[in-house]
N, C-alpha and C positions, 0 to 999 in steps of 0.2 A: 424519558424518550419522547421524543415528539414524531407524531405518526402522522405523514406526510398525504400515504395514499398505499393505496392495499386492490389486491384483485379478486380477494375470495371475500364470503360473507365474514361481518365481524366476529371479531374472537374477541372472551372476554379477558384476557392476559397472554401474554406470549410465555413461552416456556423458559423454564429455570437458567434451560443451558441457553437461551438468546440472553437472556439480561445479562447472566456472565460473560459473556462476548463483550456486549458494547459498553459494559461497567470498568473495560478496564481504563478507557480514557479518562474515568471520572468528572470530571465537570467540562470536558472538550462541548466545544455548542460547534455551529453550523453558521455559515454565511456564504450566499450562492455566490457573493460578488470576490471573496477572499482567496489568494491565493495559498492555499492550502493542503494534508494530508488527512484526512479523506475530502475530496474538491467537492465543493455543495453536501449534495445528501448521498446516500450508498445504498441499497438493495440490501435488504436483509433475507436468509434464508431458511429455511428448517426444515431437516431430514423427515421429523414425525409427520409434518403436512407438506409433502414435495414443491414447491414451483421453480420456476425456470423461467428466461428470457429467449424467446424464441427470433431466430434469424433468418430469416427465409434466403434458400439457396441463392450464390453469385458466383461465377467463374472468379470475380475479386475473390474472396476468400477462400480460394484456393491457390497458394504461391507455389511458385513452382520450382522458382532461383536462389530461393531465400525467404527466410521465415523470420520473423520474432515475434510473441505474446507475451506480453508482460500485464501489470496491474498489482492495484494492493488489496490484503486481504486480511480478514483478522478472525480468526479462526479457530476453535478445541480439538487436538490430538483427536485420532480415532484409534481404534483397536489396529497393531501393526498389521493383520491382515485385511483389514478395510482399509476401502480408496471410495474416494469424495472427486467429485471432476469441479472444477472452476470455468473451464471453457472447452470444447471438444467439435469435432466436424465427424464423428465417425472415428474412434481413436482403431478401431479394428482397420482402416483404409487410409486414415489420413491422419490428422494431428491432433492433441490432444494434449492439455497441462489440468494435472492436478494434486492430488496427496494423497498417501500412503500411511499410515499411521502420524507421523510425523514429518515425513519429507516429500520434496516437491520431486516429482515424478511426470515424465515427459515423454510422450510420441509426436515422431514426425512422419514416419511411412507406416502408418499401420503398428500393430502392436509388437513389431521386432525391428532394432531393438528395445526394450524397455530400457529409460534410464533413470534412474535416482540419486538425489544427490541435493543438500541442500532442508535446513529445520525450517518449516515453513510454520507448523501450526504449534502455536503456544498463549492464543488469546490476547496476542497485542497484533497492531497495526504492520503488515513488512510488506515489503516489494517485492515481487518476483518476476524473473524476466526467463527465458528459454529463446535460444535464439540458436539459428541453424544458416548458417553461408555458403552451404555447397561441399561443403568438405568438413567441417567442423559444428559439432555440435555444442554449447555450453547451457548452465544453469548459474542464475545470478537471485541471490540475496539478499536485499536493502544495497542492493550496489557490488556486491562482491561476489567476485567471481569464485563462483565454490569450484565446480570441475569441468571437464572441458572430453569430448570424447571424438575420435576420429571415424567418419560416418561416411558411406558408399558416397558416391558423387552421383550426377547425372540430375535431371529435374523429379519433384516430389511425387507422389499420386494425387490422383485429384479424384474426385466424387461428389454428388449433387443431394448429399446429405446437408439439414439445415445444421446450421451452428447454432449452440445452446450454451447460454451461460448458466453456470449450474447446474449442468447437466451434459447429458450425452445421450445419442438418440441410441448407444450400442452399451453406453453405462449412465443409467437414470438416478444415481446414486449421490443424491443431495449433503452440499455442506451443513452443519449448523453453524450460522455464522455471516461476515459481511463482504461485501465483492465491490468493488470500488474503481474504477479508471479503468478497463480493461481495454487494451490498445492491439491492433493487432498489424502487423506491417507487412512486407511483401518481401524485405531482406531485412540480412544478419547485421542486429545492430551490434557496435563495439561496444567495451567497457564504456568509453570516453562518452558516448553519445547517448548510454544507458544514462549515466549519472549528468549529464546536460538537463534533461527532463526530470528526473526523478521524483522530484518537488516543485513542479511549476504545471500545472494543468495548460494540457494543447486544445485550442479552442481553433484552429484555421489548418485547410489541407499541408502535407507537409510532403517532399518526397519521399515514395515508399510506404506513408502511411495511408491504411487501406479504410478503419473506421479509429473508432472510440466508445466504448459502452461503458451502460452500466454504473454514469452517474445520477443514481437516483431513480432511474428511469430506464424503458428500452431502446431511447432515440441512441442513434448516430450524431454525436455531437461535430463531427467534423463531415460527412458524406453522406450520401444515403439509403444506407444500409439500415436501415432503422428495424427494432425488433417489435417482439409485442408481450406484455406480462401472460404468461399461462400458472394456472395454478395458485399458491399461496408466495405471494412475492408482496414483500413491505419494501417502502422506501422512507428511510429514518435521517433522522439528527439529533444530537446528544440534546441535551435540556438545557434552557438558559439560566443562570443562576444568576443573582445581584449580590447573596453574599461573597464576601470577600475570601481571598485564599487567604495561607498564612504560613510561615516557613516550617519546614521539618526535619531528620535530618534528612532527606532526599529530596527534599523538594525546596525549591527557591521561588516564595512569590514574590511579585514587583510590580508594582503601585496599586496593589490590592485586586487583582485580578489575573495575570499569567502567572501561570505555575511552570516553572520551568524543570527541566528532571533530565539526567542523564544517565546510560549505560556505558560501559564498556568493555572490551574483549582482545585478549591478547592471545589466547589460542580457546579454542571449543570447549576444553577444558578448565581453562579459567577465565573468568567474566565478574562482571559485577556492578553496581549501580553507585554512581556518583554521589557523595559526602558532600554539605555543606560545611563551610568552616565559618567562624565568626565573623570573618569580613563581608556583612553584609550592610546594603544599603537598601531603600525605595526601589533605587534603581540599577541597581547591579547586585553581585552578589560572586563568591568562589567557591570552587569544587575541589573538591583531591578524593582519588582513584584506591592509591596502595598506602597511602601514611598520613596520617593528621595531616602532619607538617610538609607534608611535599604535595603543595596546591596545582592541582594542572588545568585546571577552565577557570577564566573570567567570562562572565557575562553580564548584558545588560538592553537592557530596554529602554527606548527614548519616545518621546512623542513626540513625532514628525509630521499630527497630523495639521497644524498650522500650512506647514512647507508642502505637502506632497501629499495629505489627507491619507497617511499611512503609518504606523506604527514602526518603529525599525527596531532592530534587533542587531546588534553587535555582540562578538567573543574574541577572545583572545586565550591560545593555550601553549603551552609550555611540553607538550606530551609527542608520542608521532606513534601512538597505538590507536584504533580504530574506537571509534565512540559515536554514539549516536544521542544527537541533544534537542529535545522535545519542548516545545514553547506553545502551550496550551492557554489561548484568551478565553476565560472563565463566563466573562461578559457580556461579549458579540462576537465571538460565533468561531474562532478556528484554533486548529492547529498545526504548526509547523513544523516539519522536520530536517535537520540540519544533521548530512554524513561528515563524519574524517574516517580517512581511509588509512589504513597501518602501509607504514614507508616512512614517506617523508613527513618532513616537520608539519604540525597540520596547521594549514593556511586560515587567517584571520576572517573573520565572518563580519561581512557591512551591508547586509542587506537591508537598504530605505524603501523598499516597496512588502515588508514583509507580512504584513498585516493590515488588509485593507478592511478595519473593523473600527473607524472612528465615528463618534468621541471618543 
């Protein structure tokens, strides 16, 4: 881990259950300029020494017609009767996302209703969005929409409690663990417009969007809302390594530095992480899911950075169940994450801007 910048005096190691947090990316590094999941650097947290990102009150960050907060996070299960906050204005009065032993758990009027729904903590990297339009409430996933619940109408409460990430000034009860992009808007964004963003860090105002925290740092990266670190709050990035990857069966390197790795899920109950099969090259490589022989991802990596000083990343699949495919540059500095969503056929992946990490 490379330690960026800290608010409390030095400590001589972080705790067992922090390294387990950001050990799952394994060689994932950092690069501020990369379009990437986690974008720059991320805020790291821990329950034993509390800190928190403080937001001093705004009439903005209290919506009234419309809500959503999303952001990614990566996380350790807690006991099912403990809850961990991610982002909160006062969840007794007003809104508030966070988790429940293992699931994402959401206020938007105060603490009735309470809702849950949605695996949020398991020590990898996922998305979560809560979003509320006047009538409907939902919780989304890495992109998916878990459940969806039918909620009073009329405008929200508001209160001139600050917002805290990481905390709650009514629940002070620290993740252990990492907080990453935390966006928060003034309306209910769709599925369609969740997953537009999902993987692409928003750097300019947008409509509806109110700030941006929480990468790396307490700035507002789009407004100015800016917070301030309180307490024990890090801001990390993975380590850079020069050696090389090298294939496994789960993991596919290519040209000796991305590790490329995928999951997938056909119901909650069944899931599973992606096979390598022999068809490999430098720069591609194949996956299968349920059978040796029944391959369902191509993928491959090119070096675009002559043409467009970017790395690209192409796939192609054969499959139309939901899978999520991880492209980690070992080297300089990021990693990518690539949804298919269960339905339709899953659509080819050409992304030329996907890795701004050259040479």
């Amino acid at each position: 881990m490379k330690l960026l910048r800290r608010s409390a005096a030095p400590r001589a190691t972080l705790r067992l259950t922090m390294i387990a947090v950001l050990a799952v990316a394994v060689a994932l590094l950092s690069s501020p300029t990369a379009d990437a999941q986690p974008f720059g650097s991320w805020i790291v947290l821990d329950n034993a020494s509390p800190g928190y990102v403080r937001i001093p009150h705004s009439s903005a960050l209290n919506p009234t017609s419309g809500l959503t907060v999303e952001g990614w996070v990566a996380v350790p299960a807690v006991a099912p009767s403990q809850c961990r906050s991610f982002i909160g204005k006062n969840y007794l009065q007003t809104w508030w996302v966070g988790f429940c032993g293992n699931k994402l758990r959401s206020f938007v009027r105060g603490m009735t209703p309470v809702r849950d729904a949605g695996t949020i903590a398991d020590n990898d990297w996922h998305h979560f969005a809560v979003t509320f339009n006047g009538a409907t409430r939902c919780h989304y996933v890495d992109g998916v929409q878990v459940q969806c619940w039918a909620e009073p109408g009329g405008a929200l409460p508001t209160n001139t409690a600050e917002v805290r990430i990481g905390s709650d000034v009514a629940w002070p009860f620290t993740p252990d663990g990492a907080i990453n992009e935390i966006r928060l808007w003034s309306v209910g964004r769709t599925v369609s417009q969740i997953r537009s963003t999902i993987n692409v860090p928003i750097t300019a105002p947008q409509p509806g969007l109110v700030a941006v925290w929480a990468r790396g740092g307490p700035a507002d990266v789009v407004g100015t809302h800016d917070g301030m670190l309180m307490g024990d709050v890090f801001a990390l990035t993975f380590p850079v390594t020069n050696f090389p990857c090298s294939n496994s069966s789960t993991s596919l390197c290519l040209h000796e530095r991305f590790a490329v790795s995928v999951d997938w899920r056909t119901s909650p109950s069944n899931a599973g992480v992606g096979r390598l099969t022999p068809l490999v090259s430098d720069q591609s490589g194949v996956f299968w899911f349920f059978n040796p022989t029944n391959w369902e991802l191509m993928v491959k990596v090119l070096n675009g950075c002559p043409l467009n000083g970017h790395w690209w990343v192409f796939s192609a699949a054969t499959t139309n169940v939901y899978y999520r495919m991880k492209v980690l540059d070992r080297h300089a500095g990021v990693q990518k994450i690539y949804f298919n969503y269960a339905g339709p056929p899953a659509a080819a992946v050409t992304d030329t801007s996907a890795l701004a990490t050259c040479p």
